[in-house]
C-alpha positions in Angstrom: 29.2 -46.0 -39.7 26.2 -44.3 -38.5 23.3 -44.3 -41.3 22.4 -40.2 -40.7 23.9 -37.8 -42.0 23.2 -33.9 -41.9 22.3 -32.4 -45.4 24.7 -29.6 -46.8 23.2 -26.2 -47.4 22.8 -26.2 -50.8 21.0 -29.2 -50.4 18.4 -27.8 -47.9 18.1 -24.9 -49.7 17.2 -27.0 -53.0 14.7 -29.1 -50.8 13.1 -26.2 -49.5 12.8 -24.4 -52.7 9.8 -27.0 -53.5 7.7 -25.0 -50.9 8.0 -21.8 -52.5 9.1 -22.6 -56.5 6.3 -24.9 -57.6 6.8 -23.5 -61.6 8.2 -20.3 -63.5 4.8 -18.7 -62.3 5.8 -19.0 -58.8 9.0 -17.2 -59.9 7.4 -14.5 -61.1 5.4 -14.4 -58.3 8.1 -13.9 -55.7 10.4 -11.3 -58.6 6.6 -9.1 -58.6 6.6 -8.9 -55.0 9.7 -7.8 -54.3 9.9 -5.3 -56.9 6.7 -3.7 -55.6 8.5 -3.9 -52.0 11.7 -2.0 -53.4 9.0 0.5 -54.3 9.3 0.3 -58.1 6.5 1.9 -60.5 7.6 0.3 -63.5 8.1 -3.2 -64.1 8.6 -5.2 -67.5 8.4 -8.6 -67.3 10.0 -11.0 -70.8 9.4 -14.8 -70.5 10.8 -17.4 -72.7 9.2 -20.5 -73.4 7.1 -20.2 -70.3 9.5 -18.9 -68.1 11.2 -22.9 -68.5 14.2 -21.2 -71.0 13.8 -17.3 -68.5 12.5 -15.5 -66.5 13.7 -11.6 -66.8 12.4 -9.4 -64.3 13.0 -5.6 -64.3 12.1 -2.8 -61.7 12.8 0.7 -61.3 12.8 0.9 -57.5 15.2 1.4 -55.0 17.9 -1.2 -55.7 20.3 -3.2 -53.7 23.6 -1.8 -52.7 26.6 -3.5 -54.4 27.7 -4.7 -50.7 24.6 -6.4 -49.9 23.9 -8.1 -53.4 25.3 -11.4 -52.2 24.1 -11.4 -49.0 20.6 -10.8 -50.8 20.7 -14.5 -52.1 21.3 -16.0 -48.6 18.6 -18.4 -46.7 16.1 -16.1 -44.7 17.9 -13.1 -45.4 15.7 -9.9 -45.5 15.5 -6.4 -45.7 11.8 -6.7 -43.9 11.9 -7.4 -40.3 14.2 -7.1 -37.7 12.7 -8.7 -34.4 9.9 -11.2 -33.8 7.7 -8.3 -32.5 7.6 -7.0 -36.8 5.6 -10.8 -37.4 2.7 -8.8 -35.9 2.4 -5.7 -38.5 3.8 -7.0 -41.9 2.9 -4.3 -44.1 5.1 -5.3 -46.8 4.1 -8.3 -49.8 7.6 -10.8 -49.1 9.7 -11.1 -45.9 10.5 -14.0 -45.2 13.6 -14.0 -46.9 13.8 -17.0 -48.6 12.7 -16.3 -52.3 15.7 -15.2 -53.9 17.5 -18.2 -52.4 15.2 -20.5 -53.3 15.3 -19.2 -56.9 19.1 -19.2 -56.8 19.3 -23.1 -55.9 17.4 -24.3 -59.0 18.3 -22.4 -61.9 20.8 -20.3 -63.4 20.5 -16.8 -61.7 21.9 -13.5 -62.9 21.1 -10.2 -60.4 22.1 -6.5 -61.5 20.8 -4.0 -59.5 21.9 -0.2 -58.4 20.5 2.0 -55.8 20.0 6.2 -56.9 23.0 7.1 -55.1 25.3 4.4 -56.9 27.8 5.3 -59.3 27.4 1.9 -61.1 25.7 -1.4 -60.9 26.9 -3.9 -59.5 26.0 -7.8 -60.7 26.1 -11.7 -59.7 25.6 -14.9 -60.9 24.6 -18.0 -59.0 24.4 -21.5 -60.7 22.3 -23.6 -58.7 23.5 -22.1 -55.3 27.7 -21.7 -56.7 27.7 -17.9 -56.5 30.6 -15.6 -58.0 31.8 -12.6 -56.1 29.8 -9.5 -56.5 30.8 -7.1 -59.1 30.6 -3.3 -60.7 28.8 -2.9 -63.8 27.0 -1.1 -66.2 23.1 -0.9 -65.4 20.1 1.8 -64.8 18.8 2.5 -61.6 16.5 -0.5 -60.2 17.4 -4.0 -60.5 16.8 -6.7 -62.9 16.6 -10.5 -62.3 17.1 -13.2 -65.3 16.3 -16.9 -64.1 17.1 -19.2 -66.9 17.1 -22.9 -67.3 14.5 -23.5 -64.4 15.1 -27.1 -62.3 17.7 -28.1 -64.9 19.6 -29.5 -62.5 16.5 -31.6 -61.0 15.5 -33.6 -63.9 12.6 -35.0 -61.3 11.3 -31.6 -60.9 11.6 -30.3 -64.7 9.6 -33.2 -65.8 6.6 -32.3 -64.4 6.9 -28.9 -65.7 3.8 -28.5 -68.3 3.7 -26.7 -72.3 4.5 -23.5 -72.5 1.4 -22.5 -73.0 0.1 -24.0 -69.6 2.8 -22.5 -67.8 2.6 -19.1 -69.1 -1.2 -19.6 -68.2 -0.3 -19.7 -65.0 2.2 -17.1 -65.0 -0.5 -14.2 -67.1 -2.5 -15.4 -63.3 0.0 -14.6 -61.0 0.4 -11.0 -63.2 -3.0 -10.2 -63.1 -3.1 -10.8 -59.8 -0.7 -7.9 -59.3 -2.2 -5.9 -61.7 -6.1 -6.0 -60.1 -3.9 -5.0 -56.5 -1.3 -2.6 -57.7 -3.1 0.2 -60.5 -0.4 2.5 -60.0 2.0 0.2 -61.3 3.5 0.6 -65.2 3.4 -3.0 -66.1 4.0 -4.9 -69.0 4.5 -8.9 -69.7 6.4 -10.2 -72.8 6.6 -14.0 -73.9 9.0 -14.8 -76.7 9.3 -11.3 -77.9 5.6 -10.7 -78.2 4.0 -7.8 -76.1 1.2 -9.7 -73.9 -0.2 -7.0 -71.8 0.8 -3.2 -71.7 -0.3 -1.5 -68.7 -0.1 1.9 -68.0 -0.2 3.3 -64.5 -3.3 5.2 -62.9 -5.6 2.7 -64.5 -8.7 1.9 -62.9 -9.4 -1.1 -61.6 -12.6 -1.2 -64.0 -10.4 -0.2 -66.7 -7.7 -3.0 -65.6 -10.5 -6.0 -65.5 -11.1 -4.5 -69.5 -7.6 -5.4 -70.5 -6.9 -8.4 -68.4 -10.9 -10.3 -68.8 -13.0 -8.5 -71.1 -14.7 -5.2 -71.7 -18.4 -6.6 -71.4 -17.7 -8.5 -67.7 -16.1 -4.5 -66.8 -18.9 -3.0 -68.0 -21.8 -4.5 -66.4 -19.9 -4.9 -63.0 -21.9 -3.4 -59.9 -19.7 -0.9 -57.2 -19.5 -1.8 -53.5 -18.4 0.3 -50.6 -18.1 -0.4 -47.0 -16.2 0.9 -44.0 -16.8 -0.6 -40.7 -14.5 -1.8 -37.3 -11.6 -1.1 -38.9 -12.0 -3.4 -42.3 -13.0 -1.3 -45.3 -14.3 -3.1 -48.2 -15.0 -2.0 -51.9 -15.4 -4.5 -54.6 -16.9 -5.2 -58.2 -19.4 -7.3 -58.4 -20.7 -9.7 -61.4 -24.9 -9.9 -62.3 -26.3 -13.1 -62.0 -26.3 -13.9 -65.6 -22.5 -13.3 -65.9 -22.0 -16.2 -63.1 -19.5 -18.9 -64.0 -19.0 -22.6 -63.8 -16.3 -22.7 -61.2 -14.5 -19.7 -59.1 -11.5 -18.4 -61.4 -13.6 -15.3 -61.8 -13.4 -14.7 -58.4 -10.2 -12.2 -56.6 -10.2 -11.4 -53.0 -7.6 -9.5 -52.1 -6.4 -8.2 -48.4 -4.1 -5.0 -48.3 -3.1 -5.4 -52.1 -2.3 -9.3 -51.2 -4.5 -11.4 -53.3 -5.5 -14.3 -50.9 -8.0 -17.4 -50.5 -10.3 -17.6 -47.7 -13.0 -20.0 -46.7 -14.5 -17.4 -45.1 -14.7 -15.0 -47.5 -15.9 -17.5 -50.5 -19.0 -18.6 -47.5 -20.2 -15.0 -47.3 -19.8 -14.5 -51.3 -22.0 -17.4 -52.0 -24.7 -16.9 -49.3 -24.9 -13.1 -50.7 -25.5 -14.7 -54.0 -28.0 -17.8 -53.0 -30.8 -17.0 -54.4 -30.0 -15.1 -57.3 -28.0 -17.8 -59.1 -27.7 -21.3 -59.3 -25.8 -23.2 -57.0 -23.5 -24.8 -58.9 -22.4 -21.6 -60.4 -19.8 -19.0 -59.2 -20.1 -14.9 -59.5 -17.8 -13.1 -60.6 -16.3 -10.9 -57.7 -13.4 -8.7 -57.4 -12.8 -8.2 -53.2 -10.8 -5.3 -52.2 -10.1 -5.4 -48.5 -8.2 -3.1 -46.3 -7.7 -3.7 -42.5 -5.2 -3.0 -40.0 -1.9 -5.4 -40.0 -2.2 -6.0 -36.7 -6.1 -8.0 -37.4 -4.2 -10.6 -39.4 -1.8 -13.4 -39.8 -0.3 -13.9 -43.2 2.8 -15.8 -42.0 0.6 -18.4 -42.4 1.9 -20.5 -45.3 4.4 -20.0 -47.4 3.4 -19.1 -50.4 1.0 -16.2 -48.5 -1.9 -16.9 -50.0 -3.7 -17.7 -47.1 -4.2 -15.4 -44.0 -5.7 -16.1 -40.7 -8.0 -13.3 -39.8 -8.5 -12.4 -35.4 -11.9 -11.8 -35.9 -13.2 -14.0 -38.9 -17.2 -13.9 -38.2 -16.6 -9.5 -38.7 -15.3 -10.0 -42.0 -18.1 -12.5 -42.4 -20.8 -10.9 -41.7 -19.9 -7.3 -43.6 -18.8 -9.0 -47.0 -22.2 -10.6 -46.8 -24.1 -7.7 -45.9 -22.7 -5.0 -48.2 -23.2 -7.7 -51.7 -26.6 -8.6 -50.2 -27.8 -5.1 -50.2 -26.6 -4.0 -53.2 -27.9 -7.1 -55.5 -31.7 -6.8 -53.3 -31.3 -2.9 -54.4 -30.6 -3.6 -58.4 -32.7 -4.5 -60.8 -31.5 -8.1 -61.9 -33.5 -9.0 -65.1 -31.4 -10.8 -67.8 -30.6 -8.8 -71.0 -32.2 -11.1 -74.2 -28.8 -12.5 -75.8 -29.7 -11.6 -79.5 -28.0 -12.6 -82.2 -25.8 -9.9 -83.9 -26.8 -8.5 -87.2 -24.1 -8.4 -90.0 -23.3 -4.7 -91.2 -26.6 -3.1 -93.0 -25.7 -1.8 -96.0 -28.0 1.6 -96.3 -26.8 4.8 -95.5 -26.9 6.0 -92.1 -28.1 9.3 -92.9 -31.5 9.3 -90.9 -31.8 11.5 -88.1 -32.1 11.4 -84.2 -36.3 12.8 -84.6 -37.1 9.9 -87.4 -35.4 7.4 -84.6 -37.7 8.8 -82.1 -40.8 8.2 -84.6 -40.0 4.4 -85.7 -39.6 4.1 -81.8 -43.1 5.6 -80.9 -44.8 3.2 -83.8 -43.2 0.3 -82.7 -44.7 0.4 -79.3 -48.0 1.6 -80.5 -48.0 -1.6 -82.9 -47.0 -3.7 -79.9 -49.9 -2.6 -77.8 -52.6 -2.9 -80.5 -51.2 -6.9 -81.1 -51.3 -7.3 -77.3 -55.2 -5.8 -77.7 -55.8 -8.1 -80.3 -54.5 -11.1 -79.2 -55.4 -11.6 -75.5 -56.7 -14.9 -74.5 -60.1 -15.8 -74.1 -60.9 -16.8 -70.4 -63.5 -19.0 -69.1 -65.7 -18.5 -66.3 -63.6 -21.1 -64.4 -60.4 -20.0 -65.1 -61.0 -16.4 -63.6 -61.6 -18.1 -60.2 -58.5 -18.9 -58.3 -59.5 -22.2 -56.5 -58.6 -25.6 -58.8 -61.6 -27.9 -59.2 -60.0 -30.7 -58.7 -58.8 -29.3 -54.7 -60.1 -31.1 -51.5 -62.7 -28.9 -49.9 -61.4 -26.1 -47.9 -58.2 -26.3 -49.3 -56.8 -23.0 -52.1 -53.7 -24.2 -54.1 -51.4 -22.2 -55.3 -53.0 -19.1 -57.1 -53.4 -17.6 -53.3 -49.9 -16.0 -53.9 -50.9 -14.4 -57.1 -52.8 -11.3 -55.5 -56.0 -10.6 -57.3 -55.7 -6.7 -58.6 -58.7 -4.7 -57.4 -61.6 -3.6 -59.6 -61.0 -0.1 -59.2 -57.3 -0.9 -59.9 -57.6 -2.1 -63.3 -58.1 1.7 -65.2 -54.3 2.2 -64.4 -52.7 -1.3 -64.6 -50.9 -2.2 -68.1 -53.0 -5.0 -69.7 -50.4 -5.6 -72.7 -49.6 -8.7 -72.0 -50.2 -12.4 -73.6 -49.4 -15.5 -72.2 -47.3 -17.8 -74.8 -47.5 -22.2 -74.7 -49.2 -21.9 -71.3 -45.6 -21.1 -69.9 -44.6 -17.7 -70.6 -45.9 -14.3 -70.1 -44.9 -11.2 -72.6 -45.1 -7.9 -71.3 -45.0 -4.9 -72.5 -42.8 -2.1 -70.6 -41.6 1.6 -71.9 -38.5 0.5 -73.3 -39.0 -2.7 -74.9 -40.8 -5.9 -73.8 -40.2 -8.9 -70.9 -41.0 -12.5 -71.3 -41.7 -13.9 -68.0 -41.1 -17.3 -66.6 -44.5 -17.7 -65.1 -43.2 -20.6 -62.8 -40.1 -19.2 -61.7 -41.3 -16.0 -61.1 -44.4 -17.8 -58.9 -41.8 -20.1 -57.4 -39.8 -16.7 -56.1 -43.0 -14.5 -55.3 -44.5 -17.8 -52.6 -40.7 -18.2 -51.5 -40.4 -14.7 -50.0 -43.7 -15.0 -48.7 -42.5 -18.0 -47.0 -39.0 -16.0 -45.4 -41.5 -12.9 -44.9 -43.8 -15.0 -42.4 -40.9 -17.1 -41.1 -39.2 -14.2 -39.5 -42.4 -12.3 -38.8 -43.1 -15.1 -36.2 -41.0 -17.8 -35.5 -43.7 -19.8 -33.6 -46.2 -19.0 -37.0 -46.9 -22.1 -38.8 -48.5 -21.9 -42.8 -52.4 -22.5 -42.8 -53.1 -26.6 -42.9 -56.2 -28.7 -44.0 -56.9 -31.8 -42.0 -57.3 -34.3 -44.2 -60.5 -36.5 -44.5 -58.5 -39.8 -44.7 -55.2 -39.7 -43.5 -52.2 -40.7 -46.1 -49.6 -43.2 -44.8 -45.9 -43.2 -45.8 -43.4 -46.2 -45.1 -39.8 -44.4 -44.1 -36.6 -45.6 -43.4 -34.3 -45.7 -40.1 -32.3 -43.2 -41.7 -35.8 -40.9 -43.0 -37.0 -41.8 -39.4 -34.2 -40.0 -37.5 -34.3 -37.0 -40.0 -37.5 -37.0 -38.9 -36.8 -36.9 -35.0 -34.1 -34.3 -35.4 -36.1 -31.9 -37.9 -39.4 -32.3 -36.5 -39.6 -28.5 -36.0 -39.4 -28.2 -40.0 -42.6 -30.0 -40.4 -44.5 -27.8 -37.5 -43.5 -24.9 -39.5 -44.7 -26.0 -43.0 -48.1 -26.9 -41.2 -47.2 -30.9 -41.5 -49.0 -33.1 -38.5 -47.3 -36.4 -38.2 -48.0 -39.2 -36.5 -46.4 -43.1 -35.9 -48.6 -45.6 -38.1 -46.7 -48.4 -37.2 -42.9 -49.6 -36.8 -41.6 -47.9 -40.1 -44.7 -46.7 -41.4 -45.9 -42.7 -40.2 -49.7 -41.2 -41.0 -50.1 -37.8 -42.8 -53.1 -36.1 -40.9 -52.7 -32.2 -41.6 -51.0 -30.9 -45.2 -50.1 -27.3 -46.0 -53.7 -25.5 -47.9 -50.8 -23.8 -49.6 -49.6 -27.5 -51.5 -53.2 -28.4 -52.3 -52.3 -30.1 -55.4 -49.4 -31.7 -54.2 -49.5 -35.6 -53.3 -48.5 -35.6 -49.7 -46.9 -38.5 -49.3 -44.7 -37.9 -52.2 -44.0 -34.4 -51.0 -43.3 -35.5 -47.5 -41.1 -38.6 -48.7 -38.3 -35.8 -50.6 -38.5 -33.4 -47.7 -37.3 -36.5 -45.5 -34.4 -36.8 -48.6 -33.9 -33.8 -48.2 -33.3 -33.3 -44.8 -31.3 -36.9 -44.2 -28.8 -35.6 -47.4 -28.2 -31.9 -46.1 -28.6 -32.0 -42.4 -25.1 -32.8 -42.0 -24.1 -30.8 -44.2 -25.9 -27.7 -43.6 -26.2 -25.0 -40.5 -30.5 -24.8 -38.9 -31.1 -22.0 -41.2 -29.4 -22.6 -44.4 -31.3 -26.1 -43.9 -34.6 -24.1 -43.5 -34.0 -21.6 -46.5 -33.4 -25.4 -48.6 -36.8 -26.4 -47.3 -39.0 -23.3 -48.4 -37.1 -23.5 -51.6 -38.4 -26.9 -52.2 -41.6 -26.3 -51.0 -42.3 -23.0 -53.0 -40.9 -25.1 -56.0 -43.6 -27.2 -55.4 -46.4 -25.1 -54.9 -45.8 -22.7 -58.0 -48.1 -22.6 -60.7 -46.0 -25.2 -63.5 -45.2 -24.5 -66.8 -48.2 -25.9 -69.1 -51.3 -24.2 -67.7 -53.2 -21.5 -68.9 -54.2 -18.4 -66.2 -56.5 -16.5 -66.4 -56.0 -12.7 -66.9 -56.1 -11.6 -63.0 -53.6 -14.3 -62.5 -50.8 -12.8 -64.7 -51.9 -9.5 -63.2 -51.3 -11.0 -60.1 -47.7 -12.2 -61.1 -47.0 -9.2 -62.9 -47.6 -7.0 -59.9 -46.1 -9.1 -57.6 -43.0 -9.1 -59.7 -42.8 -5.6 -58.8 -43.0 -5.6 -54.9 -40.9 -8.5 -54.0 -37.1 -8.8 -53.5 -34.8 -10.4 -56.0 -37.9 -10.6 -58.6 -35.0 -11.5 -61.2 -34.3 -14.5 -60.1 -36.0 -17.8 -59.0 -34.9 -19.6 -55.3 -32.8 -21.5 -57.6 -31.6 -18.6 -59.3 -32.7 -19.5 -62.5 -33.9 -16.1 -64.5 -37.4 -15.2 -63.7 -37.4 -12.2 -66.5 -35.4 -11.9 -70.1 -35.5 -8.0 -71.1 -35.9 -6.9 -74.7 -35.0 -3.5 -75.5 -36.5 -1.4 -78.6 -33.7 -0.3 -79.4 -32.2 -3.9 -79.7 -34.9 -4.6 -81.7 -34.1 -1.7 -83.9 -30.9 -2.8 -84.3 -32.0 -6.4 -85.2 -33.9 -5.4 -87.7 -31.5 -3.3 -89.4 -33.9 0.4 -88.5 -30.9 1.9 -86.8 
C-alpha cells in the first residue's frame, strides 16, 4: 500500500487555518474586517477569557442572505472579487475568502446574520468544520459571530495559547488598530462583562489616540500634510522627548489598512536622526492614501505587509514632509517637574495679581543673573587654548564672538552652573543649556553646511611639526583604502609609515585639542564597524557626528562670557538647536508659570 495519501478537507482547512489564526486576536482581526467590509457603523465586540472561552462579534451592516450563509463558511469563498483582473484594485480590507473557514475549522462557530430586506435571520453552527443546515431565526439586521472554545480540538495548538491577559493584549492591538483607521466607526470592546473601550463615531483621530494611549502623547503630537504623485500623506507625529524604547508607538497605515513596511520605518528614522537617540523610536501615526492600483497587498496572508510599485516615492515624501516639519518646530524639552499636592489657600486671587507676581519674578531673576555673573580672566575672554600648537584654533571658533556694538541689545542674564550648564533667561521662564551638546550640534551643522556647499571643500588643517604615527590593522587598513575620501574631507593627510604602521602629517585646526592618533584610531573603528552596514552618506553624517562630538567644548570648563553669547546666539540660527547629533536634549525649558505652580502662587 502506497505510503501517500491525500488529506481530507477538513483537514486542509485546519492545517491552513495556522496561517491566518495564530490567537483569538487574529480572530478578531479577520470578524473587524469583515464587518467594516459589510459596511457596518457599529460594532460591539465581548471577549471571554481572552477570546480562549469567545469571541462575539456584532455589526450592523449589510448582512448575509439566509441562502448564502453556508456557502459563506466555505474555503476561498468571497463576496470580493470575481476575476483575476480585481487582484489589481482591492479596495476592500479581506478577500481572500478564507477567514471564516479558517475560523470555522478550529473552534465552535455560531453565525446569525440578516440583510435589511430579510423578514428574519437566518443562523448556523459549525463545530470544527461539521456544519448544520442553515436556518430562520430571530435576529436584528447585521450579523453577529460567536467563536467559542478556540483550538479545543488541537490540544498542540491551545497549549501555546498565553494568560488571558496576554492575549487580550494582543486583541485591545488589533482593535486599536481599527479604531486609529476607521473614526467613523461606533466601536466598543468588552472582556468578561467589563466595558474596555467605548468609542463613539466621528472621533478624531487626536481624540481616538486620547482614549486608546493617553491624553498627554495626543496633546503634544505635531500635524503633517502632504499630497503628491498620487500618495497623500497626513500623520501625527511624536516630539523627541516623547520617543520610545522600541516601535509599538509607531502605526502606519495604507488606505485604512494598518501595515509594516521597511520602507516606511527607513524614512521615519532618518527624518528623526538627529533629533533623538538612536536606539530610541518616535512615536508616529502614518496615514497614507494612494491609488489601489500602486500597490500589492495580496502579499501575505495576514495583509500586513504590502509591496508598493514605486517604493523610493513613498520614500522620499514620508521623509521629506517629517523632516520639515520637526526643522520648522521649536524642539526644546519641557522641565519634568514634580507635581505639587493640592495647596490648601483659597483661590480667590485675581487674573491682575497673577500678572504682578509674574512681572516680580522675572525682575528678581534678572537682578540674581546681574549679581551673580562670573568673573572672567584676561585669558579666558580670548578664544584660542594655551595649551594649542601654533597656528592651530580649537574649538571656540564655532562659538561666534558677538560684536561690540551688538552687546546693548543682547540678553546678558545668563550664569553658567559646575562649568557645564548655561541658565538663561527668556520671557516666559528660564533654559538651562547643555553647553556641550548644544556646541556639539552648532559645529555639526557647520560641518553638513560646508559639506554640501562644496563637495571638493575640505575643513582647514595644520601640518604638524612632527608627524604622529599609528599602528592599524588589515581590517583598519582596508577601511582605510575604501574610505580614503572621508579623511580628505575632514582635512586628514595620511601617509604609509611602514607595513602596518601609517604617519599623521596634517590634523583638522578645528580638533586642536584632540590627540590625533587616538582620534584617527576610532574613525578607522568606526568606518570598519558601519561601512557594511551603512549607505556613502549615512556613513558621512556618522563621521561629522563623531568628529563634532569631539571637537565641542566638554562639560567641566569654564567660558568666558562671549563664549556663552556665542552659544547662546548660535542656538538661535541653527537647525534642530533642541537636540544634539545624538539627539540627546540640548535645552530643558522652565516656564513661570510652572514655577508658579510649584511653588504653590497659582
Amino acid at each position: 500500500m502506497g505510503r501517500i495519501a491525500v488529506l481530507d478537507e477538513n483537514m486542509v482547512n485546519m492545517i491552513a487555518a495556522g496561517e491566518v489564526i495564530e490567537r483569538p486576536a487574529s480572530v478578531v482581526k479577520e470578524l473587524l474586517e469583515n464587518s467594516i467590509d459589510a459596511g457596518a457603523m457599529k460594532i460591539i465586540i465581548s471577549v471571554e477569557d481572552g477570546g480562549r472561552k469567545l469571541i462575539s462579534v456584532t455589526d450592523n451592516g449589510e448582512g448575509v442572505a439566509g441562502e448564502d450563509l453556508a456557502g459563506a463558511f466555505e474555503p476561498h469563498a468571497t463576496s470580493k472579487i470575481k476575476i483575476h483582473s480585481d487582484l489589481g484594485h482591492i479596495s476592500t480590507m479581506g478577500f481572500r475568502g478564507e477567514a471564516l473557514a479558517s475560523i470555522a475549522s478550529v473552534a465552535q462557530v455560531r453565525a446569525v446574520s440578516r440583510t435589511k430586506d430579510a423578514l428574519s435571520a437566518h443562523n448556523i453552527e459549525i463545530d470544527c468544520g461539521k456544519k448544520t443546515e442553515s436556518a430562520p431565526c430571530s435576529g436584528d439586521y447585521g450579523t453577529t459571530i460567536e467563536v467559542r472554545n478556540l483550538f479545543y480540538k488541537l490540544p498542540a495548538r491551545r497549549k501555546f495559547l498565553r494568560t488571558a491577559n496576554t492575549e487580550m493584549t494582543h486583541i485591545i492591538e488589533h482593535f486599536t488598530r481599527i479604531a486609529l483607521a476607521h473614526c467613523n466607526l461606533d466601536m466598543t470592546l468588552i472582556h468578561n462583562g467589563r466595558e474596555i473601550y467605548r468609542l463613539l463615531d466621528g472621533q478624531s483621530r487626536t481624540e481616538r489616540i486620547a482614549k486608546l494611549f493617553s491624553a498627554q502623547i495626543a496633546e503634544s503630537l505635531l500635524v503633517v500634510e502632504s499630497s503628491e504623485k498620487g500618495l497623500e500623506i497626513s500623520g501625527l507625529l511624536g516630539r523627541p522627548d516623547a520617543a520610545r524604547a522600541n516601535n509599538k508607538f509607531q502605526y502606519f497605515f495604507l488606505n485604512s489598512r494598518f501595515i509594516r513596511d521597511k520602507f516606511i520605518s527607513h524614512a521615519i528614522k532618518e527624518a528623526y536622526r538627529g533629533v533623538i537617540e538612536p536606539s530610541k523610536y518616535p512615536v508616529v501615526f502614518l496615514f497614507m492614501q494612494m491609488p489601489c492600483e500602486a500597490y500589492d497587498v495580496n502579499v501575505h496572508p495576514t495583509k500586513i505587509e504590502v509591496r508598493f510599485d514605486n517604493s523610493n516615492l513613498v520614500h522620499s515624501q514620508i521623509l521629506a514632509v517629517i523632516r520639515q516639519k520637526l526643522l520648522g518646530q521649536n524642539l526644546d524639552a519641557p522641565a519634568q517637574m514634580p507635581q505639587p499636592r493640592e495647596s490648601m489657600a483659597p483661590k480667590e486671587e485675581t487674573i491682575q495679581h497673577s500678572e504682578i507676581r509674574r512681572q516680580r519674578i522675572a525682575e528678581a531673576m534678572a537682578e540674581f543673573f546681574r549679581e551673580h555673573r562670573p568673573v572672567q580672566t584676561q585669558q579666558q575672554l580670548g578664544f584660542a587654548h594655551p595649551s594649542a600648537r601654533p597656528g592651530q584654533v580649537e574649538a571656540a571658533e564655532h562659538i561666534a564672538p558677538v560684536e561690540t556694538g551688538q552687546r546693548a541689545e543682547v540678553s546678558r542674564n545668563f550664569l553658567q552652573l559646575h562649568d557645564s550648564y548655561i541658565v538663561s533667561q527668556v520671557d516666559d521662564g528660564f533654559i538651562v543649556v547643555d553647553q556641550h551638546a548644544l556646541h556639539e550640534r552648532i559645529i555639526y551643522e557647520d560641518l553638513c553646511r560646508r559639506i554640501a556647499a562644496n563637495t571638493a571643500e575640505k575643513l582647514t588643517s595644520q601640518k604638524l611639526l612632527i608627524p604622529e604615527t599609528t599602528e592599524i590593522t588589515d581590517a583598519q587598513a582596508e577601511a582605510l583604502r575604501t574610505n580614503s575620501g572621508f579623511f580628505e574631507k575632514l582635512g586628514i593627510e595620511l601617509e604609509p609609515f611602514g607595513p602596518k604602521t601609517i604617519a599623521i602629517q596634517a590634523f583638522p585646526s578645528l580638533l586642536a585639542k584632540v590627540a590625533p592618533a587616538e582620534f584617527v584610531q576610532e574613525l578607522l573603528d568606526l568606518l570598519n564597524e558601519k561601512a557594511v552596514k551603512l549607505d556613502k552618506e549615512r556613513l558621512l553624517h556618522e563621521v561629522l557626528e563623531m568628529t563634532a562630538c569631539k571637537a565641542a567644548i566638554k562639560a567641566g570648563r569654564k567660558l568666558s562670557d562671549d563664549e556663552i553669547e556665542g552659544l547662546l546666539a548660535g542656538r538661535e540660527v541653527i537647525d534642530r538647536a533642541s537636540q544634539c547629533p545624538h539627539g540627546r536634549p540640548t535645552t530643558i525649558k522652565f516656564s513661570l508659570s510652572e514655577l508658579e505652580r510649584q511653588f504653590k502662587r497659582k
